[in-house]
N, C-alpha and C positions, 0 to 999 in steps of 0.2 A: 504494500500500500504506500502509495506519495500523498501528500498534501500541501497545497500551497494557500494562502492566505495573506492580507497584508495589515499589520497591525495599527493600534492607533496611533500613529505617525507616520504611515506611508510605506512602514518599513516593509521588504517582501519577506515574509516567513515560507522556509522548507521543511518540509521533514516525509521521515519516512518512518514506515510500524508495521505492527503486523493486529491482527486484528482478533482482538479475545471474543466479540460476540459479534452476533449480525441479525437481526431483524427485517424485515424488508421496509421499516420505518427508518433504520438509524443500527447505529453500532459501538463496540467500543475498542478504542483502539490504545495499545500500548505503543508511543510514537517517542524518536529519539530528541525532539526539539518543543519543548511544552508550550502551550495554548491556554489562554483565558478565554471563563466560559463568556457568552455571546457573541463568539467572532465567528465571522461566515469564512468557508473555506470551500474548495474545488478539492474530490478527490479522483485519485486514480486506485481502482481496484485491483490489483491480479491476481483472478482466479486461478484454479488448476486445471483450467481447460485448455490452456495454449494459445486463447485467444489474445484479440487486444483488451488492453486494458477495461475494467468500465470507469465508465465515466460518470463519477455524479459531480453536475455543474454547479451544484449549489449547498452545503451542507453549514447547520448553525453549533458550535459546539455550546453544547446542555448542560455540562458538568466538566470537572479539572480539576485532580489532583495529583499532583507531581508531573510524572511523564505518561499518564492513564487518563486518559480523556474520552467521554461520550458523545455524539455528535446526531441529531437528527435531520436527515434525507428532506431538502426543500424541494429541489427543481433537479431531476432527470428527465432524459425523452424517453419517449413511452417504449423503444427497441431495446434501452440499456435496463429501464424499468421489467421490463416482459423477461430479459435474462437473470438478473437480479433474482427475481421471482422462480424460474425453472431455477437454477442453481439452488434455493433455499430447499426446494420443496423433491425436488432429486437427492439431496444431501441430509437432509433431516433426519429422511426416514430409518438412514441407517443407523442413530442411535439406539 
């Protein structure tokens, strides 16, 4: 997982993580460059399908503490949304 965002001064924030939950709402991520909560970020997903990336264009983070932050899913297209979706629901079942 990537995430970029720009904080309250302009600055661009990177980081990258891996991802402890997933919901098709939001998820939460252990990332190596920390986040306060209310900031909007852009992430990139990489699943283990080989594919590209997904992309969610819009996500607000909900929670933050330390390098463990939650994030809820604003604004994806409805293609990255529909995979999002197969992926949870292919993946789930095998616990």
């Amino acid at each position: 997982l990537m995430y970029s965002a720009q904080d309250d001064r302009g600055e661009l924030i990177m980081g990258d993580g891996s991802v402890a939950d997933i919901s098709s709402k939001g998820m939460r991520i252990r990332g190596n460059v920390p986040v306060k909560s209310g900031l909007e970020m852009t992430l990139f997903l990489y699943l283990p399908d080989g594919q590209d990336p997904l992309f969610v264009l819009s996500a607000e983070v909900a929670w933050s503490k330390g390098h463990q932050f939650g994030i809820e899913i604003l604004k994806m297209n409805v293609r990255e949304r529909n995979r999002l979706r197969y992926f949870l629901s292919s993946n789930l079942h095998q616990h």
